[in-house]
PLY file of the C-alpha trace (Angstrom):
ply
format ascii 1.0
element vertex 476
property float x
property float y
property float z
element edge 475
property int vertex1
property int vertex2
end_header
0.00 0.00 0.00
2.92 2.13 0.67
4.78 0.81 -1.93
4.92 4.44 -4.02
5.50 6.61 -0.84
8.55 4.74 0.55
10.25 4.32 -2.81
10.19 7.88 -3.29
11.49 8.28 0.25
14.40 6.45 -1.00
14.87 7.46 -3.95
15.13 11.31 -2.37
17.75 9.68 -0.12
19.71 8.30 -3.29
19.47 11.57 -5.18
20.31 13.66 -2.29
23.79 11.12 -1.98
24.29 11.53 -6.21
24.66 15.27 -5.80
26.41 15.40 -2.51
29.15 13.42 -4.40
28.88 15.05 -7.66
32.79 16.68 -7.74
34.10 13.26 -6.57
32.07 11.47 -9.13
33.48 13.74 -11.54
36.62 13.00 -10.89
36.13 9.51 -10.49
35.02 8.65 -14.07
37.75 11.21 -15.68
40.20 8.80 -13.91
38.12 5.57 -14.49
37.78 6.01 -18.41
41.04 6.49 -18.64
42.01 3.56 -16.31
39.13 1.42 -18.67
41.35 2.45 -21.80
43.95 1.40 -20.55
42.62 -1.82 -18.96
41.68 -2.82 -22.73
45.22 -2.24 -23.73
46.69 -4.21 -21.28
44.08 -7.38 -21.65
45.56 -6.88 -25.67
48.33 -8.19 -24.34
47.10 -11.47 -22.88
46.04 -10.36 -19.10
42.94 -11.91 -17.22
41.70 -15.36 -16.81
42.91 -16.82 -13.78
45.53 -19.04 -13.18
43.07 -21.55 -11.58
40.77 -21.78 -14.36
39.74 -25.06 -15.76
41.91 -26.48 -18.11
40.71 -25.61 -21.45
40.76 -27.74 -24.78
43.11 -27.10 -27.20
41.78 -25.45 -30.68
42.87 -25.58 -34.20
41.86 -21.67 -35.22
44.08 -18.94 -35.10
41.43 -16.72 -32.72
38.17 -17.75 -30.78
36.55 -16.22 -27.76
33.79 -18.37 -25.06
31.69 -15.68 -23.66
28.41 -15.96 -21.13
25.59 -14.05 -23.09
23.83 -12.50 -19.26
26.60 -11.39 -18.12
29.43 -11.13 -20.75
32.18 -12.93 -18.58
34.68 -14.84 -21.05
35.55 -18.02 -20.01
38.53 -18.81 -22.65
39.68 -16.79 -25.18
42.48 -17.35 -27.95
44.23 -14.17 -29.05
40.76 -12.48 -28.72
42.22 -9.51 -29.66
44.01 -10.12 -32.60
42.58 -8.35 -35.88
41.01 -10.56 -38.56
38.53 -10.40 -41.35
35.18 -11.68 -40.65
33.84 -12.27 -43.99
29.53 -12.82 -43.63
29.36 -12.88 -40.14
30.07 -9.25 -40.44
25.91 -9.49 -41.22
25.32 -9.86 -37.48
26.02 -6.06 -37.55
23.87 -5.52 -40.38
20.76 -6.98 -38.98
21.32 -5.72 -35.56
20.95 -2.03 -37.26
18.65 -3.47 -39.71
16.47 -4.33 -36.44
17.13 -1.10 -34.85
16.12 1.13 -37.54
13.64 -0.87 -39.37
10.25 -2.49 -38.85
9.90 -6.30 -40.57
6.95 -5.36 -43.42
9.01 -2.50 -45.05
10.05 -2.79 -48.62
13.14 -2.90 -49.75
13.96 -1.63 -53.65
17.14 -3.00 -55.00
19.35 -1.26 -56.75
21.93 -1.68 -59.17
24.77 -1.41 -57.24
22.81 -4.06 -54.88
22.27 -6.74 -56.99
25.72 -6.85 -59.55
28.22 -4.94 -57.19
29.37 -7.88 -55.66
31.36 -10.58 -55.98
30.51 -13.30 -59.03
30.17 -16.65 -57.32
29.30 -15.47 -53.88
26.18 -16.61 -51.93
23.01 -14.79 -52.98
19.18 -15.60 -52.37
18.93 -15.28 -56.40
16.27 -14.43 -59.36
16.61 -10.58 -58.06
17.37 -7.59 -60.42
17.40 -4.46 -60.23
13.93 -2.36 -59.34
12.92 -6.06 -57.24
11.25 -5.61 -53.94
10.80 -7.56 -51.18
10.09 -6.92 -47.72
12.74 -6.28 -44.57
11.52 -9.90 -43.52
12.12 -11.91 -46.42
15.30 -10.10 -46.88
16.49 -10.74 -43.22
16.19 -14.52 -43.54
17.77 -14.42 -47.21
20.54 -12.96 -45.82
20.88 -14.51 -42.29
20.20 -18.19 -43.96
21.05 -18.02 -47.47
23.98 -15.72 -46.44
22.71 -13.49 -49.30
25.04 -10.79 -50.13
22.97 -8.88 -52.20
20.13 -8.91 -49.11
23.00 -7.46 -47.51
23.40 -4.79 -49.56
19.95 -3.88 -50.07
19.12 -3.55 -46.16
22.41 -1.12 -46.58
21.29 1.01 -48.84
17.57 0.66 -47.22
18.43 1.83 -43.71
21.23 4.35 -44.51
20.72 5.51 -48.19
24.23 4.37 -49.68
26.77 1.85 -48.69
29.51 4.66 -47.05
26.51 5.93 -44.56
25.93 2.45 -43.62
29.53 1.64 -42.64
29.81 4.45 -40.89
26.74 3.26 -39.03
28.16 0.17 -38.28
31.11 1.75 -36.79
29.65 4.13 -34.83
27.39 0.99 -33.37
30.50 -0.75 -32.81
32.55 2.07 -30.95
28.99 2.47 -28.77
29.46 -1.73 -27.94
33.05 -1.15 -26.83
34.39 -2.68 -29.54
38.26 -0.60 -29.96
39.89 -2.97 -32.92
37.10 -3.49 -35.49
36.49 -1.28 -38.31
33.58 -1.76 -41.38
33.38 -0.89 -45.01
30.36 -3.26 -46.43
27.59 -4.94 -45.19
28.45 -8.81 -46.49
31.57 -8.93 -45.28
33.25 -9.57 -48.92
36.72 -8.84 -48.77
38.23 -5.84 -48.48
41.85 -5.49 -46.60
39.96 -2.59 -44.43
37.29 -4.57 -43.23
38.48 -6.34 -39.89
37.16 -6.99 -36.38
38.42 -9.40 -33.27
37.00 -12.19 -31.80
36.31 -10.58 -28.47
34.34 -7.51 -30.69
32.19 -9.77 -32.41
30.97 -11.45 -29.57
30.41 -7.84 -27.85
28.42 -7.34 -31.19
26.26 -10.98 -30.93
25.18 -10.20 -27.34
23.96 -7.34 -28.22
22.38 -8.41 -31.29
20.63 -11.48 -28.91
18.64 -8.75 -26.63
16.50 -8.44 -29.86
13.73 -11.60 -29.96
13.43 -10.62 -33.77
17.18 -11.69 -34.49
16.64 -15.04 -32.25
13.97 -15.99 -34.29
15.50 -15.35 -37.73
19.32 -17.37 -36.41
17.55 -20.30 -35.27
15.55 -20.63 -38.03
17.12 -23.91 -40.04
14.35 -23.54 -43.74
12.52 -20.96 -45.11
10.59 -20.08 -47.98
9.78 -16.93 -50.32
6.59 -17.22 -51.79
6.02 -16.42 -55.25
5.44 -12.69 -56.06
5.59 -10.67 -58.73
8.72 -10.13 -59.47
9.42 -13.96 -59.12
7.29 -16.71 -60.10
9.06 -19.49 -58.30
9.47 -20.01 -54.40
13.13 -19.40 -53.27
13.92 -22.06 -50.91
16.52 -20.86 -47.90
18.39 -23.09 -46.01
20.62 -22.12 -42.75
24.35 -22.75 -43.50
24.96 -23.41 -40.08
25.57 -27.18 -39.63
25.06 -27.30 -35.49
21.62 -26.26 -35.74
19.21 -29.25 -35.81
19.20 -31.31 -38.32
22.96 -30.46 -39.91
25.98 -32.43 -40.20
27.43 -31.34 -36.79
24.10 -31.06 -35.06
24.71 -29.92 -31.23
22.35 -30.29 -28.32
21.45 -26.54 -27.20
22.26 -24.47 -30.32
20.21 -22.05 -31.29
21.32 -20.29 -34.34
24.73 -18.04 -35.52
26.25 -17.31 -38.69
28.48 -18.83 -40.72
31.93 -17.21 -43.14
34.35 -17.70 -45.57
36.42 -15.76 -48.04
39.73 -16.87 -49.29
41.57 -14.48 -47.52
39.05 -14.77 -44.04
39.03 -18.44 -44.20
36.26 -20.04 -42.15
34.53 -18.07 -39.80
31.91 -18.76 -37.01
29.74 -17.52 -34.42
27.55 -19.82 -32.34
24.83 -19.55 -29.68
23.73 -22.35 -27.43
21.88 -22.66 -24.44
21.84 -25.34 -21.48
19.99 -25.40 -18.23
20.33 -21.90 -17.65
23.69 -20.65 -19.13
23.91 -18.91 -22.96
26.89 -18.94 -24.70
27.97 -17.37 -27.46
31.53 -18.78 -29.39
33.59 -16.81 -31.92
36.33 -18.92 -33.62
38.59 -17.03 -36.63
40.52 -17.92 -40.00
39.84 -21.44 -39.13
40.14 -24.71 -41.91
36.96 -26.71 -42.70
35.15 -28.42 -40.86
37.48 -27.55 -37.44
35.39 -24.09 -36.78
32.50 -26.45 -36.03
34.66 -29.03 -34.38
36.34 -26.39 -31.75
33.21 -24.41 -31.72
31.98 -28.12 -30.25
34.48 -28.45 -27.86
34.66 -25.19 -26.58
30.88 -24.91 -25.91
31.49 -28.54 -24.20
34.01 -26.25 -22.01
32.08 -24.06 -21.23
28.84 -26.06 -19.76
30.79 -28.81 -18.45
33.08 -26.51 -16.33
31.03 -23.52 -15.53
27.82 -22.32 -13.76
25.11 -19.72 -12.59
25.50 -18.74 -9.06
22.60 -15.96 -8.09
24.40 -13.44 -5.97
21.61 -12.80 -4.18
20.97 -15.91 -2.85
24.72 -16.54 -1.69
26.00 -12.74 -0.80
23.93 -11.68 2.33
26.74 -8.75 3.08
24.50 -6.81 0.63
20.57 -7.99 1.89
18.89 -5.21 3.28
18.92 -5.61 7.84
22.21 -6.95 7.88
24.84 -5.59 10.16
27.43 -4.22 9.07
26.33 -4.16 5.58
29.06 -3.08 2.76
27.25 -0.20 1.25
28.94 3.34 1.44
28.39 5.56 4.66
26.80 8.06 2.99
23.79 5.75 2.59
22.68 6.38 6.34
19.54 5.50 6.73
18.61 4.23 3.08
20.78 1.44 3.59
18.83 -0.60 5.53
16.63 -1.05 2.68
18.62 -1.78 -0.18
19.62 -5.88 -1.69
21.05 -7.21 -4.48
18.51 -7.54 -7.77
17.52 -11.49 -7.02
17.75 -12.37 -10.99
21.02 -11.23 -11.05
23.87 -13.70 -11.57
27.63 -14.10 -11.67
29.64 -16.92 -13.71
31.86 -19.13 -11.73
33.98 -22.36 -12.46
32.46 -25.41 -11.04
34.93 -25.98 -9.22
35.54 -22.47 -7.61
33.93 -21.47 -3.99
31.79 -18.13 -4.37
33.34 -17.21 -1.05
37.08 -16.94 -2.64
35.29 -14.01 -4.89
35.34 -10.24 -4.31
33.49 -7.53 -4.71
33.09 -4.14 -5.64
30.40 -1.68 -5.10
29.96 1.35 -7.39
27.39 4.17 -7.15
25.75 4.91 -10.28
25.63 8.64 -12.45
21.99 8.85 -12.64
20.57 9.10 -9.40
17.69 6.36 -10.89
18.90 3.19 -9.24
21.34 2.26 -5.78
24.65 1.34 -8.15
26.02 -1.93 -9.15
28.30 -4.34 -7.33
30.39 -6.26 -9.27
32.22 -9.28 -8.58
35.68 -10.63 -8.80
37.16 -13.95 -9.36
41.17 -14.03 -8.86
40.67 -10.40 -9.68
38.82 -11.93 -13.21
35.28 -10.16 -13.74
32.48 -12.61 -13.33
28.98 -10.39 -12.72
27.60 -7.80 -11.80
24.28 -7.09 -9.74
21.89 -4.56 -9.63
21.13 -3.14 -6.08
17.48 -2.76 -5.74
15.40 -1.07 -2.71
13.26 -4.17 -0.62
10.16 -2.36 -0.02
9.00 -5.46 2.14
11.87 -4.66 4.77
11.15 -1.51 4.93
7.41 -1.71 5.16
7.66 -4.07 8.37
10.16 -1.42 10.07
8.29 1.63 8.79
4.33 2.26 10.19
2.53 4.62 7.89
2.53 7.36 10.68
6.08 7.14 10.42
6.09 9.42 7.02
3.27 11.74 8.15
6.24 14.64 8.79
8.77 13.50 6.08
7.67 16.03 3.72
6.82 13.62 1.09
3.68 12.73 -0.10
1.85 9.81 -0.98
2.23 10.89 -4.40
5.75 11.56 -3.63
6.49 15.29 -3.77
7.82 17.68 -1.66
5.81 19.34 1.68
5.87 22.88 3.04
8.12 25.14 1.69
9.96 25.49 5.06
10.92 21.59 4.70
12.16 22.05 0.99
14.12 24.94 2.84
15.57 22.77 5.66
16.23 19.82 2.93
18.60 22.43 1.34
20.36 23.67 4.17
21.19 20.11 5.50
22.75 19.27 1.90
24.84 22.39 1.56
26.32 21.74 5.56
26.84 18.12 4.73
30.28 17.07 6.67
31.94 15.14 3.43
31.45 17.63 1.10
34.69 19.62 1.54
36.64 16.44 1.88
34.77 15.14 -1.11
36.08 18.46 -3.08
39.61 17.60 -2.13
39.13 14.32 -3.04
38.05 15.36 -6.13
40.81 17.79 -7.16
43.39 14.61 -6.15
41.89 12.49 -8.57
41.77 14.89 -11.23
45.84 15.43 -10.72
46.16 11.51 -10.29
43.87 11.29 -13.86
46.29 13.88 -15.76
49.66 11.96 -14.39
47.85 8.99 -15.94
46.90 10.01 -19.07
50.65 10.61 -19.63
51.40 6.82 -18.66
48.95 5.71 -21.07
49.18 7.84 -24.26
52.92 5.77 -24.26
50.64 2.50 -24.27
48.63 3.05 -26.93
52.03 4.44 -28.75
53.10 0.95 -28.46
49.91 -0.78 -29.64
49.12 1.39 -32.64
52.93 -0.09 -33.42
52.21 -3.64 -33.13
48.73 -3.34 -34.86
50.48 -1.45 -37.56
53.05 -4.42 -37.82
50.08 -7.26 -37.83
48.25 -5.12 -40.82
51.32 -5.26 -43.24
51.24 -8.88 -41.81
47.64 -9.68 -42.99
48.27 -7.70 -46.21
51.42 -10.01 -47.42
0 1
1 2
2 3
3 4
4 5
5 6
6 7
7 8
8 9
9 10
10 11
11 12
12 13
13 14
14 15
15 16
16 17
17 18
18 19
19 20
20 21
21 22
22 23
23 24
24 25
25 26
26 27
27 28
28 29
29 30
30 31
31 32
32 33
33 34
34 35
35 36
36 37
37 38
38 39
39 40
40 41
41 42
42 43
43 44
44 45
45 46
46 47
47 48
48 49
49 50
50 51
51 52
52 53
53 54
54 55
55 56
56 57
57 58
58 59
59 60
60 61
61 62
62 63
63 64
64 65
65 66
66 67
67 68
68 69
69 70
70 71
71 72
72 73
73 74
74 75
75 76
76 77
77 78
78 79
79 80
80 81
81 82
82 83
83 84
84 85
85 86
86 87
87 88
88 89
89 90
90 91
91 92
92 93
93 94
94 95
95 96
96 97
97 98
98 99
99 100
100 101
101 102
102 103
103 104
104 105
105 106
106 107
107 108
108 109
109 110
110 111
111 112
112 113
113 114
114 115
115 116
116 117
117 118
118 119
119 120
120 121
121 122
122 123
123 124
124 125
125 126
126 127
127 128
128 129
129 130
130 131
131 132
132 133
133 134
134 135
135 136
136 137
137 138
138 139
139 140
140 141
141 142
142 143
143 144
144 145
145 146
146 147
147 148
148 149
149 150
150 151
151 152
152 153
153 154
154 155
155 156
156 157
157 158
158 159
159 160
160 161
161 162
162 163
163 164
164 165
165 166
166 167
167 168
168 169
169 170
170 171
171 172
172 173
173 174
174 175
175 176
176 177
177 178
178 179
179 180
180 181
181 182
182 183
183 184
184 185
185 186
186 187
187 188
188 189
189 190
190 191
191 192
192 193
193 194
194 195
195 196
196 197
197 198
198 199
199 200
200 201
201 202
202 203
203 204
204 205
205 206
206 207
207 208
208 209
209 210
210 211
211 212
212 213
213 214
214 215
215 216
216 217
217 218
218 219
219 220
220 221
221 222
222 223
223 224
224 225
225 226
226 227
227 228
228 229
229 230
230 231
231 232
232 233
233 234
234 235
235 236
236 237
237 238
238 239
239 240
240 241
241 242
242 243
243 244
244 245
245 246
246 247
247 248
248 249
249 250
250 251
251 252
252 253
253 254
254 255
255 256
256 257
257 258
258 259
259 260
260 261
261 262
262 263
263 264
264 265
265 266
266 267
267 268
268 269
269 270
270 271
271 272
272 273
273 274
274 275
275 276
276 277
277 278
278 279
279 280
280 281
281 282
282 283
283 284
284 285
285 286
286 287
287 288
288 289
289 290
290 291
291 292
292 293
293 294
294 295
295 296
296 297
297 298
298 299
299 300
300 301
301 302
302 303
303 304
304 305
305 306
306 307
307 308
308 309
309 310
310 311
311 312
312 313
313 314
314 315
315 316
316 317
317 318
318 319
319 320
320 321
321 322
322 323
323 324
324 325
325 326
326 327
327 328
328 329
329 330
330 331
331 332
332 333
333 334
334 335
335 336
336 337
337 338
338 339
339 340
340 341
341 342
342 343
343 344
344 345
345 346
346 347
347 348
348 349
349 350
350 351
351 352
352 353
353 354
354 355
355 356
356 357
357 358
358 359
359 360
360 361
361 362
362 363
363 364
364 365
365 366
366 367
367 368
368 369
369 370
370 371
371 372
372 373
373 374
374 375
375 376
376 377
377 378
378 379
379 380
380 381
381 382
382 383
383 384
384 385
385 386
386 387
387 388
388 389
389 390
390 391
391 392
392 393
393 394
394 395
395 396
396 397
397 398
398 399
399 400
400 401
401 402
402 403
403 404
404 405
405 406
406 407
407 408
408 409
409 410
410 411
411 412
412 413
413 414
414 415
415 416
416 417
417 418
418 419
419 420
420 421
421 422
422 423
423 424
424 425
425 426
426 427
427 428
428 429
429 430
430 431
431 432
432 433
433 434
434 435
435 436
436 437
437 438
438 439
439 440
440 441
441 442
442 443
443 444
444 445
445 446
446 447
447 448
448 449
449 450
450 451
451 452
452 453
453 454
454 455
455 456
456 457
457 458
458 459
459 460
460 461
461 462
462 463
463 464
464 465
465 466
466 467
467 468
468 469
469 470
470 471
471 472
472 473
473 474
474 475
């Protein structure tokens, strides 16, 4: 009944905390993206999984990356890193924006360019010419089954108006995702020596592309048909290249859907989803020989829900439910804290093995004075998960009698009282203790941030070197 009052209670608590750290918040995230930047950089160079981490198989392909779809914690990767070229699973990207931008019954008019611009011999859905339409839909699945690359460029030139538009779309989608070494310049992924992405970006770029049902639908699709119509008399009959869906030659218990590559230059290329009692993974592997992308793909998805599982950090980490004494939430929290807990579908990813005890934590405050922050949780210092922290409205119901709001100067509805209380509200804030310390705080950082910056501009000096060496490598 008092559901609406006590939240905004809380929530006036949380906001009240947002802005009475806002200079040492500010300094915080100058010095944290730099420290992130630099984080990247470093795990370039091989740094992260733990040294206790279950022995992983050995794989034949020159990159591949094991990641958990919830929480996007990788549990092996093979020079994830390393620039490659994708070849048609570069038309994950291209549906995810497709999906984005576009609605499933609009038409799409090929062009020219669409239909004879590409490569003679490559995968098509066929019988299209120039001036054909067909609808987003139909297009989708011709180019997410048949691997069509005119589909491909058609939704290009559909969504952005030209080709150049639409890889600059897809780069500015893939700098958004986090993903630093991957760079676009079609939507099929034919060759081109400037077209490249990593392992570790493309599976950034399939989890993303997995919070849309659409895409689910269309990857685990294994046949489908497009009707007759009347710019083709025949039905075109697509067929899902990937062979671990049901039904194909290296059919695997759990899959559901991913895309398939090849170009000369790419070799093989593969990205895989599957799903077991709870856990979604998503494999990349790289320039791999046939069939081994969908023999380590196998074994690395074997991996990964053999030696791994869900452990809800809610049900396990009590130093964050709301009563407990002494609780790990920040000071400033005061009398909020009582009421906050960890979100209870929230979830880290641990090694069967491993004891959720051994694992450490970290709590951050959010920026947008919306939600209590995140903590997020450590394995050997390895990110496993994150969880959202929540307010329990049942705790503090039971504590809280309704009488015990009547002078709080909220609400029911949740606004303010007299203008004497919105008066005193503002006088407590601007006498708060931390504040000054939280200004000097705030000036360190920012001095600690510049000294930093120095340290890493000579890191990414170094790694613009080597990436420059592995380009002229890839181009021999």
């Amino acid at each position: 009944m008092y559901e609406g009052l006590l939240l905004g209670i809380i929530r006036e608590r949380i906001i009240m905390i947002h802005k009475t750290c806002k200079v040492l918040m500010s300094g915080i995230l100058a010095f944290g993206i730099l420290l992130n930047t630099a984080g990247m950089a470093l795990a370039e160079e091989g740094a992260g999984i733990p040294d206790d981490w279950p022995e992983a198989p050995q794989i034949m392909g020159d990159a591949a990356i094991l990641m958990e779809a919830g929480t996007g914690t990788v549990l092996y990767e093979k020079n994830s890193y390393e620039r490659h070229y994708p070849a048609s699973i570069t038309k994950i990207m291209t549906a995810l924006l497709a999906l984005e931008n576009c609605s499933m019954d609009e038409m799409i008019t090929f062009s020219h360019n669409s239909v004879y611009d590409i490569d003679p011999g490559c995968s098509i859905i066929g019988d299209i010419d120039e001036g054909d339409q067909l609808s987003m839909e139909k297009t989708m699945y011709g180019m997410m089954l048949n691997s069509g690359n005119e589909a491909a460029y058609g939704i290009a030139e559909h969504v952005a108006g030209d080709l150049p538009s639409f890889a600059e779309m897809m780069n500015q989608r893939a700098r958004e995702l986090g993903c630093l070494d991957t760079h676009f310049v079609n939507a099929n992924g034919l060759h081109n020596d400037d077209h490249y992405t990593t392992a570790y970006d493309m599976a950034l770029i399939s989890r993303e592309a997995l919070k849309n049902e659409e895409f689910r639908k269309i990857v685990r699709t294994v046949r489908y048909t497009i009707e007759p119509d009347a710019y083709c008399e025949e039905p075109r009959y697509m067929k899902n290249h990937h062979k671990m869906l049901p039904g194909g030659a290296y059919e695997y218990p759990g899959c559901i859907g991913g895309k398939t590559g090849y170009t000369l230059r790419a070799n093989q290329t593969l990205v895989t989803f599957a799903k077991r009692n709870g856990i979604e993974l998503i494999c990349v592997t790289l320039n791999e020989t046939s069939p081994n992308q969908f023999l380590d793909t196998q074994a690395l998805l074997d991996y990964g829900f053999d030696q791994f599982q869900r452990v809800n950090v809610a049900d396990v980490d009590t130093r964050y439910q709301a009563g407990q004494e002494p609780g790990l939430f920040p000071d400033q929290f005061m009398d909020a804290a009582p009421f906050l807990k960890l979100n209870p579908s929230d979830y880290v990813v641990l090694p069967k093995s491993a004891d959720f005890a051994n694992a450490t934590s970290e709590y951050q405050l959010s920026g947008n004075g919306e939600d209590a922050g995140t903590v997020k949780y450590y394995y050997g210092g390895y990110p496993i998960g994150s969880a959202k922290v929540v307010v329990d409205v049942t705790e503090a119901s039971d504590i809280f009698p309704v009488n015990a709001f009547a002078n709080s100067g909220v609400s029911a509805s949740g606004t303010e009282g007299k203008d004497s209380d919105k008066k005193e509200a503002r006088e407590e804030k601007k006498s708060h203790p931390l504040r000054t310390f939280f200004i000097v705080i705030g000036v360190i950082l920012g001095i600690a941030a510049v000294l930093f910056a120095a340290a890493l501009i000579r890191v990414r000096i170094l790694r613009e070197k080597r990436r420059r060496q592995k380009r002229r490598k890839y181009r021999r």
